[in-house]
N, C-alpha and C positions, 0 to 999 in steps of 0.2 A: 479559402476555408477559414483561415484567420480573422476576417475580416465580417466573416457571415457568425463566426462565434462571439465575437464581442457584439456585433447588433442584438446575437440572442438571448446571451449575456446580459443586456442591458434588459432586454424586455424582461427576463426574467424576473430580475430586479422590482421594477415599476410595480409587477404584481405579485409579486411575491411575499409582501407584510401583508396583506387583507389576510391569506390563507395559514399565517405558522401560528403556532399558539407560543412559540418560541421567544424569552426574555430579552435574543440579540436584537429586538425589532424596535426597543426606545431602549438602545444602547447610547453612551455617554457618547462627548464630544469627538474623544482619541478616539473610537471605534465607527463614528459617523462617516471620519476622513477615510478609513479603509473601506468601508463599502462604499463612497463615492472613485476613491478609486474602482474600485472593482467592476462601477457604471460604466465609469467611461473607458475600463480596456486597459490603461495603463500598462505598460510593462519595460523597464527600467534593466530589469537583468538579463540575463546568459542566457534560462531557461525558457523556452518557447512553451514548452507543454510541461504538466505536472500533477500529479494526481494524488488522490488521498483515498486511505485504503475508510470505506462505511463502518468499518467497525468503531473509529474514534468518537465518533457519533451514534452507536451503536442503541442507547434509548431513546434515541428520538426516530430512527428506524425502522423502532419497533412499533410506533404512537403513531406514526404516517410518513411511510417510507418516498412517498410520491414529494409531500410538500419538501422534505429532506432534500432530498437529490437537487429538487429547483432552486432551493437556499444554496447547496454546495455550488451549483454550476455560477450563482449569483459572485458569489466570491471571487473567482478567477480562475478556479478547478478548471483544464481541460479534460483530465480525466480522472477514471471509477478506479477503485478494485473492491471488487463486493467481497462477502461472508454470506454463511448461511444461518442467517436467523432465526429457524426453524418452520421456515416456510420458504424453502430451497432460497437458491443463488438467484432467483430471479422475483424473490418477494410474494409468492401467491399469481404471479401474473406470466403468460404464455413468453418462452421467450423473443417470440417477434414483438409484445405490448412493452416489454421491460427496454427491447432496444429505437421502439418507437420513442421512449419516454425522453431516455437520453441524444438519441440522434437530434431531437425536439431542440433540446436544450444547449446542444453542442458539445453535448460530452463524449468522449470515447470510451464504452465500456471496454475497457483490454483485459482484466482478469479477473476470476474472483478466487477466496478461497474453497474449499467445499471439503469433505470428506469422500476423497481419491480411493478409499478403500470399500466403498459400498456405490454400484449401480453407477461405476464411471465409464461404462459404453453408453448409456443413454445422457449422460451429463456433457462427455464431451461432443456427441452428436448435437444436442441442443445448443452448445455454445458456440463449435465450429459455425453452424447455421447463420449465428447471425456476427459471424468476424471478430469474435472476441478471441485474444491470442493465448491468453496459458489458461490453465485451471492449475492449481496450486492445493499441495500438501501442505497446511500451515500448525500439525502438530502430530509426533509421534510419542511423544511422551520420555521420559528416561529411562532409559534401560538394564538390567541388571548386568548383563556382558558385552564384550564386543560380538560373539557370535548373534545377538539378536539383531546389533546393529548391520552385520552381515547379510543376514535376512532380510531386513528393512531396504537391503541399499538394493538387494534383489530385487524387491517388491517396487521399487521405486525403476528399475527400470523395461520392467512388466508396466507397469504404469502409463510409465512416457511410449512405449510403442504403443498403448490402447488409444493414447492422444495423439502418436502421428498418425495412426491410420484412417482417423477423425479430421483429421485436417488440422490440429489444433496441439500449443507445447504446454507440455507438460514441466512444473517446477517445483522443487521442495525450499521450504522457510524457515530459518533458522532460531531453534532457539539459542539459550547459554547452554543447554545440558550436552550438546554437542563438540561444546570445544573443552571440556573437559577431562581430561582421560581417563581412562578407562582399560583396567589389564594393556596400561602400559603404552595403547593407543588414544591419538587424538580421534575421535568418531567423525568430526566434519572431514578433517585429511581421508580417511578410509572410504566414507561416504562419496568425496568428490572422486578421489584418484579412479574408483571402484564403477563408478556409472558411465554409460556413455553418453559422450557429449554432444550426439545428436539424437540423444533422448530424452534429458534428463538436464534442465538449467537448472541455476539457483535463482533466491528471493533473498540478496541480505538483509537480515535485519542490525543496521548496524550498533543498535542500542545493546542486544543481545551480544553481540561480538562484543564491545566493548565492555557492557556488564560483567563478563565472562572472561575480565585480563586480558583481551588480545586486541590483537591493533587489525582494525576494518580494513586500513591500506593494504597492510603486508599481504593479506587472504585475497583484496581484490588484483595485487600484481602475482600472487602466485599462482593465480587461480584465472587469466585473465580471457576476457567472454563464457566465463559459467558464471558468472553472476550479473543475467541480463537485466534484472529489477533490484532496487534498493530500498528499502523504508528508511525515510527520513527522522529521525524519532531521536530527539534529544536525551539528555539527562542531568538531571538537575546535584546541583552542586551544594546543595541544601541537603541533602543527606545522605544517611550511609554510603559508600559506593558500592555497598553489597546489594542496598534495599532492592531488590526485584520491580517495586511497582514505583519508581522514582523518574519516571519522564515527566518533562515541562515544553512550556514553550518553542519551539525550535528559534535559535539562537538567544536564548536565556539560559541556556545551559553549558555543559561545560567540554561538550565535542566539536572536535574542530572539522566541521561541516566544507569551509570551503577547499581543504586538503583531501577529505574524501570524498567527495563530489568529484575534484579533478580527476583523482585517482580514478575512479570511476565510470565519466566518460571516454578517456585514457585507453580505457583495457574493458570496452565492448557494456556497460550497463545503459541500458535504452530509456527506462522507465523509472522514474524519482518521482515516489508515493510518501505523502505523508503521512505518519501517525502518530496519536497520543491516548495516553492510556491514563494519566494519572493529570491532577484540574485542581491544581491550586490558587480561586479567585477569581478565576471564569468555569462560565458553562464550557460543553463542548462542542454547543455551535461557535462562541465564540472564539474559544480557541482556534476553531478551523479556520476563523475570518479571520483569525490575526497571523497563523502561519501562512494559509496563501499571499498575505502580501508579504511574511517575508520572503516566500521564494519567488513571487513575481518583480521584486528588487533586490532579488539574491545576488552578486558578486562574486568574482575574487580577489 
């Protein structure tokens, strides 16, 4: 399968500058060497498979979510995790077309995020359908008390049984407003102790965690297989450490990536998704073409 992904990989590639209207396509010299890696397959580190959540990418999604996807798989992505753009989790298209597109390219769609709280008996049916593994909570907002958060954790494991009776797992994504306390409680602590664990994974995001004063490790050895997916997602050392929209580069910033990676595969996380949100000096295709190589010669 490896081997049928990088041939696809490549073809991608070859045809994939006629169709972008995208600026990474007479990208400089430093950036020519990464998509030529990316032609030929290369992979140098630990990590076999890795994926990047479409929202970091999220305007160009919007502009042609097709020619998108074919640029990501070009880069070295083996896999997806989608959002809802406002033309569902599957972009305007049936979900057998959206997993045509990707199977095409060698990608694995495994999750996306969507809104869990409206019409998630027919969302997890269509995702179970074509093998995609979580549908994912990826916002409940702050809350005024812990009792809401109470409800919430209820609601989240109402949830995960509507996705295992679908076939398909259900997970919540963390922001900062979570490890915060609250009447005295941490809300992720309550959150996790509270849910059942074959209902109900997590999605670190470890930027959040760390945004948020805490240490990614400590939560993924306390906590270890509920947090089956991780977002890889830096932070930049160029400002505040409060600033909220402060991601960079992954390894230009100032998390120490190969300690919680380890931590991670360690104590049950499957899936290491990248994302960025904030683009200082590149687009965000290019960004995406400069993180996938670094985690395709990621180390420890």
């Amino acid at each position: 399968m490896k081997n049928r992904r990088k041939f696809i990989k490549a073809s991608a590639v070859l045809g994939v500058g006629a169709m972008l209207p995208f600026q990474f396509c007479s990208s400089p010299k430093k950036e020519d060497s990464v998509a030529t890696e990316a032609i030929l397959g290369a992979s140098k580190g630990i990590l076999d498979d890795f994926g990047i959540q479409l929202y970091s990418v999220k305007e160009n999604m919007a502009e042609d979510p097709v020619a998108t996807i074919k640029a990501i798989a070009s880069f070295g992505y083996t896999q997806i995790e989608g959002f809802d753009g406002g033309k569902g989790i599957f972009w305007g298209m049936k979900n057998t077309e959206f997993k045509s597109l990707t199977d095409d390219l060698g990608l694995d769609f495994i999750a996306s995020h969507a809104n869990t709280f409206e019409n998630l008996e027919e969302q997890a049916e269509q995702a179970a359908a074509i093998g995609m593994k979580y549908l994912i909570c990826p916002w409940v907002g702050p809350q005024k008390s812990m009792d809401d958060f109470k409800r919430l954790t209820d609601d989240f494991n109402r949830q995960g049984e509507i996705c295992k009776n679908h076939g398909i797992k259900y997970a919540y994504h963390n922001h900062g407003y979570t490890f915060v306390e609250l009447d005295g409680q941490i809300p992720q602590d309550y959150i996790m102790e509270n849910t059942d664990p074959d209902l109900v994974d997590f999605e670190m995001d470890t930027y959040w965690v760390y945004t948020a004063g805490k240490d990614p490790i400590d939560y993924i050895k306390r906590f270890p297989n509920r947090f089956t997916l991780g977002h890889v997602k830096d932070k930049s050392g160029d400002l505040p450490f409060e600033e909220a929209n402060g991601s960079t580069l992954i390894g230009k910033g100032i998390m120490d990536f190969p300690s919680i990676l380890r931590a991670g595969m360690d104590n049950g996380m499957k899936y290491f998704i990248v994302e960025q949100e904030r683009f200082d000096g590149t687009t965000p295709m290019e960004a995406a073409e400069l993180n996938a190589s670094f985690m395709k010669n990621f180390v420890f």
